[in-house]
matplotlib code that plots the C-alpha trace (Angstrom):
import matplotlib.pyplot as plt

x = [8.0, 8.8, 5.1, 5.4, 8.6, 6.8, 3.9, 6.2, 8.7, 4.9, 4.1, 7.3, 7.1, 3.6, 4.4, 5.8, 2.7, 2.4, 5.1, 2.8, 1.1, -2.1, -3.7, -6.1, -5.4, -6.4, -10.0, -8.5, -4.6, -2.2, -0.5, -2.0, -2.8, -0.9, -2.5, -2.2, -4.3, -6.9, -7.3, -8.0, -10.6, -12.3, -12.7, -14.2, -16.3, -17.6, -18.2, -20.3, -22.5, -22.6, -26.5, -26.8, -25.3, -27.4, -27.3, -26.7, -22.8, -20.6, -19.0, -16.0, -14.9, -15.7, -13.1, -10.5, -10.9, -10.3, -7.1, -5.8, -6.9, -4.3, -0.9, -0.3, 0.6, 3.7, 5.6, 3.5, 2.4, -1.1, -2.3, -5.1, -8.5, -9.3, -5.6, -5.6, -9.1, -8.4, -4.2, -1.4, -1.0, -4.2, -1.4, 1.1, -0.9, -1.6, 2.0, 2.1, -0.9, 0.9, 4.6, 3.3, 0.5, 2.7, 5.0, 2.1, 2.8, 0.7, -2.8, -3.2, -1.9, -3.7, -7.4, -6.2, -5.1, -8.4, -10.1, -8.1, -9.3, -13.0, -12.9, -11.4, -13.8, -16.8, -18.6, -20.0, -22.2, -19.7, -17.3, -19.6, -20.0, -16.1, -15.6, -18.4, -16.4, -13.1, -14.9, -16.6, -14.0, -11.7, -14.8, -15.9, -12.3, -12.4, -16.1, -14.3, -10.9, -12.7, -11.9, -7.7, -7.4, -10.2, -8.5, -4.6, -5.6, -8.1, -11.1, -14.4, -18.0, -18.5, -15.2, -16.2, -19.9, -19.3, -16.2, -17.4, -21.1, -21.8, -19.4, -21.1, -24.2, -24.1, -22.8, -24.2, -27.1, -28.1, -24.8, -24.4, -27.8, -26.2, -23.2, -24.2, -25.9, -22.8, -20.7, -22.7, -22.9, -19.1, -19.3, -20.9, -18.4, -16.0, -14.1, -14.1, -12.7]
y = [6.6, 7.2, 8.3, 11.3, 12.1, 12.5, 14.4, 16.9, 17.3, 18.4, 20.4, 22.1, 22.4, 24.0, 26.8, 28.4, 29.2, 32.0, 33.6, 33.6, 36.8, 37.3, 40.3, 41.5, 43.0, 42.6, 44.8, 48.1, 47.3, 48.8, 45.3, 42.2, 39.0, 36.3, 32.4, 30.9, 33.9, 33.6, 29.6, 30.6, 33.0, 30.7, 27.8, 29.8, 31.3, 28.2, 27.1, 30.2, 30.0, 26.2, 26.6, 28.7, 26.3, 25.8, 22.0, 19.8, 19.8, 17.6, 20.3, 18.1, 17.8, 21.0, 22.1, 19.8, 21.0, 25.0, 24.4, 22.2, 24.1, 26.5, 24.7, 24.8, 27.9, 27.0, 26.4, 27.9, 31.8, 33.1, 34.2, 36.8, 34.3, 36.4, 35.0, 31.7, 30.5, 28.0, 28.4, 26.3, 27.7, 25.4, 22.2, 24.0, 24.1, 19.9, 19.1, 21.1, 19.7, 16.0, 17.0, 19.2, 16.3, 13.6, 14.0, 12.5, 8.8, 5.9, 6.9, 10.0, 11.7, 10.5, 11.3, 14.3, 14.7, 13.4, 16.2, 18.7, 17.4, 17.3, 20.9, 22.2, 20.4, 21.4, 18.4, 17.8, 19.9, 20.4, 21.5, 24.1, 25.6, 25.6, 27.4, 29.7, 31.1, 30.7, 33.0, 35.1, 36.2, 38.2, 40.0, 41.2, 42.4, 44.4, 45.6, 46.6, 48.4, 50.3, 47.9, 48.4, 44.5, 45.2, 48.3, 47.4, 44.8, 46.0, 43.9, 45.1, 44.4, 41.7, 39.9, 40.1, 38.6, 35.9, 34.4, 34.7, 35.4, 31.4, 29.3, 32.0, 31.1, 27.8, 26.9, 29.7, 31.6, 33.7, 35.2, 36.0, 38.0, 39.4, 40.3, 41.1, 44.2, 45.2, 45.0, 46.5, 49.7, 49.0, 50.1, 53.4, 54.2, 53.6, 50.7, 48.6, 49.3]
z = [12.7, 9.0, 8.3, 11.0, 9.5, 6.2, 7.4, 9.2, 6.9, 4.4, 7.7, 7.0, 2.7, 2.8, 5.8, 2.4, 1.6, 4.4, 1.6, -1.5, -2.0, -3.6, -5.5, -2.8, 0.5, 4.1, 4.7, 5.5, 5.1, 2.5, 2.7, 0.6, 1.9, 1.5, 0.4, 3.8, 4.9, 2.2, 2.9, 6.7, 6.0, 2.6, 5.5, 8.6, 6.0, 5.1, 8.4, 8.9, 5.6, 5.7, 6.1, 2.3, 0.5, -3.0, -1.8, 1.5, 2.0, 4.4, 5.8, 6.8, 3.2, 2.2, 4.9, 3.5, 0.2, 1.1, 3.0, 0.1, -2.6, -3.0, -1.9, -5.3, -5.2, -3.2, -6.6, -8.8, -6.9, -7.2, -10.6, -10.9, -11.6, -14.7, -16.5, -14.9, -16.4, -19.4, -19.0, -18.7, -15.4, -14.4, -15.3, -13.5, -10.1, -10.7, -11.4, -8.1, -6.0, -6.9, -5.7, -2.4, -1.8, -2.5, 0.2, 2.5, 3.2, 2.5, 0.8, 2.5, -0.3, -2.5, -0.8, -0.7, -4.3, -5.2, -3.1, -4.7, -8.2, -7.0, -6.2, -9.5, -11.4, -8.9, -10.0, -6.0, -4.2, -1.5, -4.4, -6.0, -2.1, -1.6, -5.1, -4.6, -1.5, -2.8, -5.7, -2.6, -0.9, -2.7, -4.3, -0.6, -0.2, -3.6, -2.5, 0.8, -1.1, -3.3, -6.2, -5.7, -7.7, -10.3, -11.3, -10.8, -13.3, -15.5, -14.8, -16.1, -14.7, -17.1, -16.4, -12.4, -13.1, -15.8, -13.9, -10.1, -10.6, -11.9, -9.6, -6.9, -8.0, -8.4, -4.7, -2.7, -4.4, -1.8, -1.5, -4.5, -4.6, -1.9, -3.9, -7.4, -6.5, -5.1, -8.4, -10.2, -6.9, -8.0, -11.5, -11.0, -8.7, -10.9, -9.0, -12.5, -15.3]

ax = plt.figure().add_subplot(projection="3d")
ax.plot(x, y, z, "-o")
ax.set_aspect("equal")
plt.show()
């Protein structure tokens, strides 16, 4: 009985991240999306392109990893990828993943704490696919808004292709043929700064 306790009371600590709002918005809303929103969409998406992956992936874990990823952000909010890249916020968001994961009981924490390290270091093939859409994603919403992010923070062509374009690259490669074209449409419209 205490182990459901503890996995209810984490069902309870990580519904805060429906509150966390993140610097892109919903395809054709004035309103931005919010984390528990993003990690939806990053995991059906994954389902979907499963089949593009640069290498076999077990989809299962690949799941796991994009609804974990971001419960960090429960204590720590979402930080634009283009300041959070080689910060102390990336210590923050373990301190985090450890406190939020940690409320699980037995080892099940811990698996997933594990996961949630596999996928920031994108050392597996099934984290280099989870990355590459967690990159994805808000791209295709700033491809879709005109570039509202890129340009409410400054983010230049370069800055959009050297941080997305690899991790894209590396996990989904036809995707991102898909979508570099597109940033660069981006540019000349003057959606980037």
């Amino acid at each position: 009985m205490q182990e459901l306790i503890q996995i209810i009371n984490f069902v309870k600590e990580i519904d805060q991240l429906k509150s966390v709002l993140r610097k892109t918005r919903p395809l054709g809303m004035e309103r931005y999306e919010n984390s528990a929103e993003h990690s939806w969409q990053v995991t059906l998406a994954a389902l979907m392109l499963k089949d593009y992956a640069a290498e076999p992936v077990d989809i299962n874990r690949v799941l796991r990893m994009l609804l974990i990823h971001d419960l960090c952000e429960i204590d720590t909010g979402d930080v634009i990828v283009y300041d959070a890249v080689g910060s102390e916020h990336e210590e923050a968001e373990a301190t985090a993943t450890q406190r939020i994961l940690g409320m699980l009981p037995n080892d099940m924490g811990d698996e997933y704490i594990a996961l949630w390290h596999e996928f920031e270091t994108a050392k597996s093939s099934d984290a280099r696919f989870a990355k590459a859409l967690d990159r994805a994603l808000p791209l295709i919403h700033n491809l879709n808004d005109q570039g509202h992010s890129w340009q409410s923070h400054g983010i230049t062509k370069e800055q959009v292709k050297t941080v997305n374009g690899g991790r894209i690259k590396k996990g989904c490669p036809q995707l991102w043929e898909l979508l570099e074209p597109l940033v660069d449409e981006a540019e000349l419209k003057g959606w980037l700064c």
